[in-house]
C-alpha positions in Angstrom: 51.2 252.9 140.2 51.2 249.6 138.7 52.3 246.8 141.5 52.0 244.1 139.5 55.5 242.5 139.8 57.5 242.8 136.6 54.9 244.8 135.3 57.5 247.7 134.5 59.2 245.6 132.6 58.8 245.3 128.6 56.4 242.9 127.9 57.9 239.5 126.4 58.2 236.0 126.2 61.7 236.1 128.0 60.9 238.2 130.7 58.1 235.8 131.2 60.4 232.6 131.4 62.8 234.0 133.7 60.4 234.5 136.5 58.6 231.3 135.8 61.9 229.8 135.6 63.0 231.3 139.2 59.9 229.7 140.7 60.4 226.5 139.2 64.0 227.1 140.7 62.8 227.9 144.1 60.0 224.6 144.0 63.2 222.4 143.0 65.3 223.3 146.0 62.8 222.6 148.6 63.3 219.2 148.8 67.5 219.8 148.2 67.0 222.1 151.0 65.2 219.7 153.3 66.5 216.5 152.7 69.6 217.4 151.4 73.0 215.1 153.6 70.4 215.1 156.3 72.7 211.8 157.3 75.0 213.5 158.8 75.7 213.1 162.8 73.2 213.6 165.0 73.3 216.6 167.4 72.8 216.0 171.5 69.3 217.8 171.5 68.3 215.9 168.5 69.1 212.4 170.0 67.7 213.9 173.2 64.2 214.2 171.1 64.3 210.8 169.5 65.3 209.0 173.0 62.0 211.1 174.5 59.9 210.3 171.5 60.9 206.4 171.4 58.3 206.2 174.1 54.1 205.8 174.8 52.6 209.5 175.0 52.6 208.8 179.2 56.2 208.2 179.2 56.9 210.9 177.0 55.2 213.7 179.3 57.0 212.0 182.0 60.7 212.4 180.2 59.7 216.2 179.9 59.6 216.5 183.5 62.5 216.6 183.3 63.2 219.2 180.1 62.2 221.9 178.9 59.8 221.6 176.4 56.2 220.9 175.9 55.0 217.7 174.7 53.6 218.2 170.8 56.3 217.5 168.8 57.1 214.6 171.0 54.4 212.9 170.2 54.0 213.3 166.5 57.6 212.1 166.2 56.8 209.4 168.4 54.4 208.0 165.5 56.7 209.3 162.8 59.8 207.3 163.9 56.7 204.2 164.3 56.5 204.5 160.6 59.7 205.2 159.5 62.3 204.5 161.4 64.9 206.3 163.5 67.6 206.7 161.2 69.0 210.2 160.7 67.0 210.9 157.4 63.8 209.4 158.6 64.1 211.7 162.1 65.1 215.0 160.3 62.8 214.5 157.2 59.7 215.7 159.5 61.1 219.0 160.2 61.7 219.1 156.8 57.9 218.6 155.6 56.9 221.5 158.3 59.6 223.9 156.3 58.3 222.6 153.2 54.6 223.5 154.2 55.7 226.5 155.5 56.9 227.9 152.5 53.5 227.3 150.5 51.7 228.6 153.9 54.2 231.7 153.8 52.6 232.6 150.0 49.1 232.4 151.0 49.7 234.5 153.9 51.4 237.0 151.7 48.5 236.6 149.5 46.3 236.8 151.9 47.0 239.9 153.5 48.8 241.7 150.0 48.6 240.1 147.0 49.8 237.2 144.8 53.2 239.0 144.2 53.9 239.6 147.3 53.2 236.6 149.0 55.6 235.4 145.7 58.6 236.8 147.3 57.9 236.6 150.8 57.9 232.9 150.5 61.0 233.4 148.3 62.7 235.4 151.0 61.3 232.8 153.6 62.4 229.9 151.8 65.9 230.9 151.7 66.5 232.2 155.3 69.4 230.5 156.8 67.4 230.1 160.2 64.7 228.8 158.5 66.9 226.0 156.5 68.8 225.4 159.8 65.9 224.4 161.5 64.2 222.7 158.4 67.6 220.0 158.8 67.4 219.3 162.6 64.7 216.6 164.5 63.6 219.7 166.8 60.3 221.5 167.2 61.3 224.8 165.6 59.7 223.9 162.0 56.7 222.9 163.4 56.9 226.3 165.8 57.2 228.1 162.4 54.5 226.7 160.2 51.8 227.4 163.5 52.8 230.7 164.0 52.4 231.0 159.9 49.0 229.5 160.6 48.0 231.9 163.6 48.5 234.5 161.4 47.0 233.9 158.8 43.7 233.4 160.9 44.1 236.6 163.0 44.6 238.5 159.7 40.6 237.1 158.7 39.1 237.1 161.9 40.6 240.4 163.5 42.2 242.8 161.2 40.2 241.8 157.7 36.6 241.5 159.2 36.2 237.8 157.5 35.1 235.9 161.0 33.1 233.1 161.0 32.6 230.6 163.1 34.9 227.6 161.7 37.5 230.5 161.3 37.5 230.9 165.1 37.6 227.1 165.9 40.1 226.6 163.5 42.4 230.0 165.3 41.9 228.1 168.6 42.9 225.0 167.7 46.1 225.9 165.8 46.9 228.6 168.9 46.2 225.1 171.3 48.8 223.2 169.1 51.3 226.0 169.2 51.1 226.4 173.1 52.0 222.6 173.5 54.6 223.3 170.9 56.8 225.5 172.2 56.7 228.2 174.6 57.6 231.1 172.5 54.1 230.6 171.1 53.2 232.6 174.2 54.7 235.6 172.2 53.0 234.9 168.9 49.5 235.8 171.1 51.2 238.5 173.1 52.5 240.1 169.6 49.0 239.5 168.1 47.4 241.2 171.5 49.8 244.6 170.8 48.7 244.7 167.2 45.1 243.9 168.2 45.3 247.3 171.0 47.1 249.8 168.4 44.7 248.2 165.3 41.7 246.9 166.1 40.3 247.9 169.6 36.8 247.0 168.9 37.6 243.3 168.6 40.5 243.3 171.6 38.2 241.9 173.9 36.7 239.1 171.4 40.3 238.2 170.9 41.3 237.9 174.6 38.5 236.2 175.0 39.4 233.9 171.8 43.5 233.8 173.2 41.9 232.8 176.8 39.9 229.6 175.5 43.3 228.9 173.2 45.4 229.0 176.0 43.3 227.4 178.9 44.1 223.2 177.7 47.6 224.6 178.2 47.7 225.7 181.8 45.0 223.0 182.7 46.5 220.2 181.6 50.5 221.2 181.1 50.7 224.4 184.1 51.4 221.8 186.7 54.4 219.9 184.7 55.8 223.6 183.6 55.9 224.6 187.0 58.5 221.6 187.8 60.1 222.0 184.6 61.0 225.7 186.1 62.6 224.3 189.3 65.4 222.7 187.3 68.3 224.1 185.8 67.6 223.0 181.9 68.4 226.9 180.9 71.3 227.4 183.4 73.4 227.8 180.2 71.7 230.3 178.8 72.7 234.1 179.2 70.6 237.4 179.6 71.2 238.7 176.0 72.4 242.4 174.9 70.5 244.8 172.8 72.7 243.7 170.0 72.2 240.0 170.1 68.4 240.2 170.1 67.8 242.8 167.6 70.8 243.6 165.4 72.2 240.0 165.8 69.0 238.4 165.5 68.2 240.1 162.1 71.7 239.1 160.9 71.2 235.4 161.9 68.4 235.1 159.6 70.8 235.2 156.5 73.9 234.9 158.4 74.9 231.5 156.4 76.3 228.9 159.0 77.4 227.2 155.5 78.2 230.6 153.5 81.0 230.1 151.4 81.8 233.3 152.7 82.5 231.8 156.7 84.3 234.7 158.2 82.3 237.1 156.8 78.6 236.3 157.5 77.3 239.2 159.2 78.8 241.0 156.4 77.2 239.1 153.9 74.0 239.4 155.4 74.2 243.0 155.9 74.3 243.2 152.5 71.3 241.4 151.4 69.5 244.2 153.7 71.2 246.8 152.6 70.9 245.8 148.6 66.9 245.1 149.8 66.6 248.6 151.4 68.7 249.8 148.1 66.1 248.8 146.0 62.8 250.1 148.0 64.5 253.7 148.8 65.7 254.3 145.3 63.9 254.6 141.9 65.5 253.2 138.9 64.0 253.9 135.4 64.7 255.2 132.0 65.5 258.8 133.6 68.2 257.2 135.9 68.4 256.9 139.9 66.4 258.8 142.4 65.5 259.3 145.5 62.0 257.6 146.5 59.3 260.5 148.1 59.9 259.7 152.1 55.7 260.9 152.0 55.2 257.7 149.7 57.2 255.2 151.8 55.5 256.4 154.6 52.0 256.4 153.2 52.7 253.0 152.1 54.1 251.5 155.6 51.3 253.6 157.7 48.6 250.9 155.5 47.1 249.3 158.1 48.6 245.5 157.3 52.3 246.9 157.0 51.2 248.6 160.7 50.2 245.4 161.8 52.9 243.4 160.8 55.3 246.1 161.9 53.9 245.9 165.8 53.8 242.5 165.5 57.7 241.7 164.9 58.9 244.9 167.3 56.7 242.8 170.0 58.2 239.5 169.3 61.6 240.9 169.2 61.4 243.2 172.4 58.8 241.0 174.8 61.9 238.0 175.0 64.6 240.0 175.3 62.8 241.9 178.0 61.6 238.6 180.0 65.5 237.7 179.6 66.3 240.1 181.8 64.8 238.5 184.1 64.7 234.8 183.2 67.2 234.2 180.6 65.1 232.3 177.7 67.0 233.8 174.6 68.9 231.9 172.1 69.6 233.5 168.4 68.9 230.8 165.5 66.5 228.3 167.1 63.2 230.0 169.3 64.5 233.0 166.7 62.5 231.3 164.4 59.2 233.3 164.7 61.2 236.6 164.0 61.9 235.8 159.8 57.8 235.9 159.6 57.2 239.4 159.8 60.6 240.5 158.2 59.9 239.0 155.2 56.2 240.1 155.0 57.4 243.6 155.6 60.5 243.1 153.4 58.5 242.0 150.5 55.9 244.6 150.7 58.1 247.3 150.0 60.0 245.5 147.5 56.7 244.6 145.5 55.6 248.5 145.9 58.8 250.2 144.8 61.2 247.8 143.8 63.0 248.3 140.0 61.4 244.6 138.5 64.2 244.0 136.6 66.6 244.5 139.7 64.5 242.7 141.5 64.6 239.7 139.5 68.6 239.9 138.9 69.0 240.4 142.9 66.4 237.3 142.9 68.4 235.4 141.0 71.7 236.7 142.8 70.6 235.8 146.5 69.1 232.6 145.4 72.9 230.9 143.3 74.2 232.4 146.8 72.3 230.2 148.9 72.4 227.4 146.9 75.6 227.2 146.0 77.0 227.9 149.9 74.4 225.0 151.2 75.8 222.7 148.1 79.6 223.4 149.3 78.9 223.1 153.1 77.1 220.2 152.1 80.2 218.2 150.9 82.2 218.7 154.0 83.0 215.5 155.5 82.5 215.1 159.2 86.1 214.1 160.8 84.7 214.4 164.5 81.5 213.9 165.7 79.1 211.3 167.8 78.8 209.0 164.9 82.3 208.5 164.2 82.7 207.8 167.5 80.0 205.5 167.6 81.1 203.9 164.6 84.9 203.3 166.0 83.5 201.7 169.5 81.4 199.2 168.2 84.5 198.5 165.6 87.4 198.3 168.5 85.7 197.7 171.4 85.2 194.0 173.1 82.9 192.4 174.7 82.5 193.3 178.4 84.6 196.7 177.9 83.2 199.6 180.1 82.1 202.5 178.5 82.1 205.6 181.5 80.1 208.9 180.3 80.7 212.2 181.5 78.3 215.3 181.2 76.4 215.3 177.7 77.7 211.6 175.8 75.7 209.0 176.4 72.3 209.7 174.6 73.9 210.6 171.5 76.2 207.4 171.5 73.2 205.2 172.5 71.5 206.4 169.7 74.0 205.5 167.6 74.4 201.9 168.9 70.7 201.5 168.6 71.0 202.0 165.1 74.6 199.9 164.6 73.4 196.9 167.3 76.9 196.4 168.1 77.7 192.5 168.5 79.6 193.5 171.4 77.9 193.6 175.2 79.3 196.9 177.1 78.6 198.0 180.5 77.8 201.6 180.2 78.0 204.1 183.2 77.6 207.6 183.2 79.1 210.5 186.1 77.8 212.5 187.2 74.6 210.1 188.5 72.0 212.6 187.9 72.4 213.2 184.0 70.9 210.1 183.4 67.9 211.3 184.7 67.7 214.0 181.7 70.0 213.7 179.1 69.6 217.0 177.4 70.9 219.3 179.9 73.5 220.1 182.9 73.4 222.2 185.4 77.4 223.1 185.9 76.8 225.2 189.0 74.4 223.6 190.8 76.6 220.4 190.9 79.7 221.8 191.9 77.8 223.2 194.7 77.5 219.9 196.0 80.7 219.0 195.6 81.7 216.8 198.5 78.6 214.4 197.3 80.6 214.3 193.3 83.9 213.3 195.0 82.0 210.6 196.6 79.9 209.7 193.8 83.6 209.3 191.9 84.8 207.4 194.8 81.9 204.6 194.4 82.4 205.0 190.8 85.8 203.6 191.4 84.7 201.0 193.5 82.8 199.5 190.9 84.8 200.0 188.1 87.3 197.6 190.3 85.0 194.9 190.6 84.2 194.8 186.9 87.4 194.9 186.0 87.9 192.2 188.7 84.9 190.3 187.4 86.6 190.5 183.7 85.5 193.4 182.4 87.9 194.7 179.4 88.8 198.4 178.6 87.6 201.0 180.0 86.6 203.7 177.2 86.5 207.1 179.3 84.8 210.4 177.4 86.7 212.9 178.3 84.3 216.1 178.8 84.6 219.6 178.5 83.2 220.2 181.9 87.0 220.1 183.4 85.9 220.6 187.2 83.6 217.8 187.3 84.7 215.3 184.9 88.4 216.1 186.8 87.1 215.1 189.8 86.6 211.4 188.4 89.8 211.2 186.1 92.5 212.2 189.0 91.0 208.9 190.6 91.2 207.2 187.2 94.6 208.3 187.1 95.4 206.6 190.4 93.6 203.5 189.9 94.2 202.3 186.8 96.6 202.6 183.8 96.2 204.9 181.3 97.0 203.4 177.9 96.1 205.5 175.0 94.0 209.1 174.3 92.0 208.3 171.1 91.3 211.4 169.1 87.8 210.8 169.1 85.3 213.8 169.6 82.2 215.3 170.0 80.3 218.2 171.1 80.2 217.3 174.8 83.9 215.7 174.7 87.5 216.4 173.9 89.1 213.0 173.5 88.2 209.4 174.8 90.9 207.9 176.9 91.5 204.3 177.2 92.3 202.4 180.6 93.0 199.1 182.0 93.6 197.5 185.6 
């Protein structure tokens, strides 16, 4: 059998042009999907990252306390932001040059480990993966999670499965596994994954490559163990739940062309059923001159029992089951974001059959299809104004408000609105305050339960709250511009005292992920 792609097509000049012209397509919407209305609001994790990286690499570790994450990304933020700025664009555009290296990084892996045609429309199928976009358009780590984890494995493809060591090759495995590790956690399961293909695959090098995974993970646990063992006395994942069967397998899957911006919105799970299903359409049926057929079940199987389709096959049932199985213990799942290093081996695995048995010219059409479907969703959801968000609220304080006005926080609000201000510089001077105490101490996160439990120590907190809110309005403080949260017990436990104290004037339809409304008082 011929696998070279298209090659069971006629041979011609137009043939030739439209698969040129598809690639030209796909090089052409990298940067429209990267930097395309990447000036929209700001998201609370995303100001949480640029508020953490606006500081030297000691304060930065020493914000993460505090969080959740390692310090990596942090840092080469930190210096991106030094060189261009902190505006929305400048702060999502470097998650946007990771997605955009990823996607070349994606065809040399493919090429690597298959051929040129495959790694063709992996990094087709890669490039237009919902997740992957998502991710691409947000000032978070997940990009850079994605283009290691390319990286890793690549290099335990040559070193491990492809008998091409060498001695740079090993340094250069290390290195990217150390950069991974102070990435993200989840890298973890990138080595775990690559230890379960290494026992099923290649036994004769498993101790070489714990040996290899040992040395990549020591600088971790020497240098980062200590501040990840306080980082796991705090509730920063007290919001997340121990997921189902469904959401980390079935839903996962989905979510990696389950459109967020699909012009299809109620829908998506449908719409991504059917890219699989059309994919799994073409690999299981032949389509030729003599019609449609049935594909020998004794060939699909010779052709996933090839040792790299093996490999790639352990490797993604490892990285889906290992997390959903540590959530059942310690919830640490969260579809769409850490999901990130699942759309690796799906589409390696995906475009290896589809190279293999695959009709060309259907291939090319559904190409074609998937790729105006992407694009033209993106484009659409792309022209939605934002009517609610941090920004506009941002944008309407430093409009209305007056000098000396208090601005009171509840839950989630501030860092996104300071982050905004820092970019507006707002001639006005407010007095900001923020309840409950503690969240300016990590901006990212709340832990709901663990603060009601101390509930007696909220009411007084409100009480002193009060208190001073009476002596600046005494001192002749304004208005006081009161966020309105979505965490009712707490942020209830301040406003019935607002309520008492002073007089409600107006509710200002202003909102935001953390808030419902912002409510203006005065004495």
């Amino acid at each position: 059998m011929n696998h070279s792609l298209f090659a069971s097509w006629p041979a011609g000049r137009k043939e030739n042009r439209l698969k040129t012209l598809l690639i030209a397509l796909c090089l052409l919407s990298l940067p429209f999907f990267s930097f395309h209305r990447i000036d929209r609001s700001l998201w609370l994790d995303e100001a949480n990252s640029v508020y953490i990286a606006g500081n030297n690499p000691c304060e930065v570790v020493d914000r993460l306390r505090n969080d959740s994450s390692p310090p990596l990304y942090y840092w080469i933020l930190s210096g991106w932001i030094n060189l261009f700025g902190i505006g929305e664009t400048s702060v999502r555009g470097l998650s946007g040059v990771f997605y955009i290296l990823s996607v070349f990084a994606v065809f040399y892996l493919g090429k690597s480990i298959y051929d040129s045609d495959t790694g063709l429309v992996a990094s087709f199928l890669y490039l237009l993966s919902s997740v992957v976009i998502r991710n691409a358009q947000n000032a978070r780590m997940y990009s850079l999670l994605g283009l290691l984890e390319i990286l890793s494995v690549l290099l335990f493809f040559h070193l491990f499965l492809a008998d091409k060591g060498s001695r740079k090759g090993l340094a250069a495995f290390v290195l990217i596994n150390i950069l991974g590790t102070f990435t993200h956690y989840w890298f973890f399961f990138i080595l775990l994954a690559q230890t379960a293909v290494c026992c099923f695959l290649a036994r004769a090098d498993l101790k070489k490559f714990l040996l290899v995974a040992l040395i990549s993970t020591a600088p971790f646990f020497l240098f980062w163990g200590p501040l990840l063992f306080q980082q796991m006395q705090h509730g920063s994942a007290s919001w997340m739940w121990k997921p189902t069967f469904y959401e980390a397998v079935p839903k996962t899957l989905m979510d990696f062309y389950n459109n967020r911006f699909s012009l299809f919105a109620n829908d998506n799970e449908r719409v991504a059923l059917g890219i699989y299903v059309i994919c799994f359409f073409l690999i299981g049926f032949k389509v030729d001159e003599s019609g449609l057929g049935l594909q020998s079940f004794s060939v699909l199987r010779g052709h996933f029992l090839k040792k790299e389709n093996l490999a790639v096959a352990i490797f993604l049932v490892a990285i889906l089951a290992v997390p959903y199985l540590v959530s059942q213990i310690r919830p640490i799942f969260f579809v769409g974001r850490y999901t990130i290093i699942d759309v690796l081996p799906v589409v390696l695995l995906l475009s290896s059959f589809l190279v293999a048995f695959a009709n060309r010219r259907l291939l090319l059409i559904g190409c074609y299809v998937l790729f105006s479907l992407v694009t033209s969703s993106f484009a659409v959801q792309s022209t939605n104004t934002e009517q609610h968000s941090d920004k506009a609220t941002a944008h309407y304080l430093a409009r209305h408000g007056r000098d000396g006005d208090v601005i009171l926080f509840t839950g989630l609000s501030q860092v996104t609105i300071d982050y905004y201000f820092k970019l507006l510089q707002p001639h006005q001077s407010f007095v900001k305050m923020v309840f409950p105490r503690e969240i300016s101490s990590h901006f990212g996160w709340r832990d709901v339960q663990e603060m009601l439990s101390r509930r007696e120590q909220l009411e007084s907190e409100a009480d002193e709250v009060i208190a001073l809110l009476k002596k600046k309005l005494d001192d002749g403080a304004g208005r006081i511009w009161f966020f309105n949260g979505y965490d009712t017990e707490i942020v209830d436990l301040l406003r019935k005292r607002m309520d008492e104290s002073f007089t409600l004037v107006e509710e200002k339809d202003l909102r935001g992920p953390p808030y419902k409304s912002v409510l203006v008082y005065v004495r």
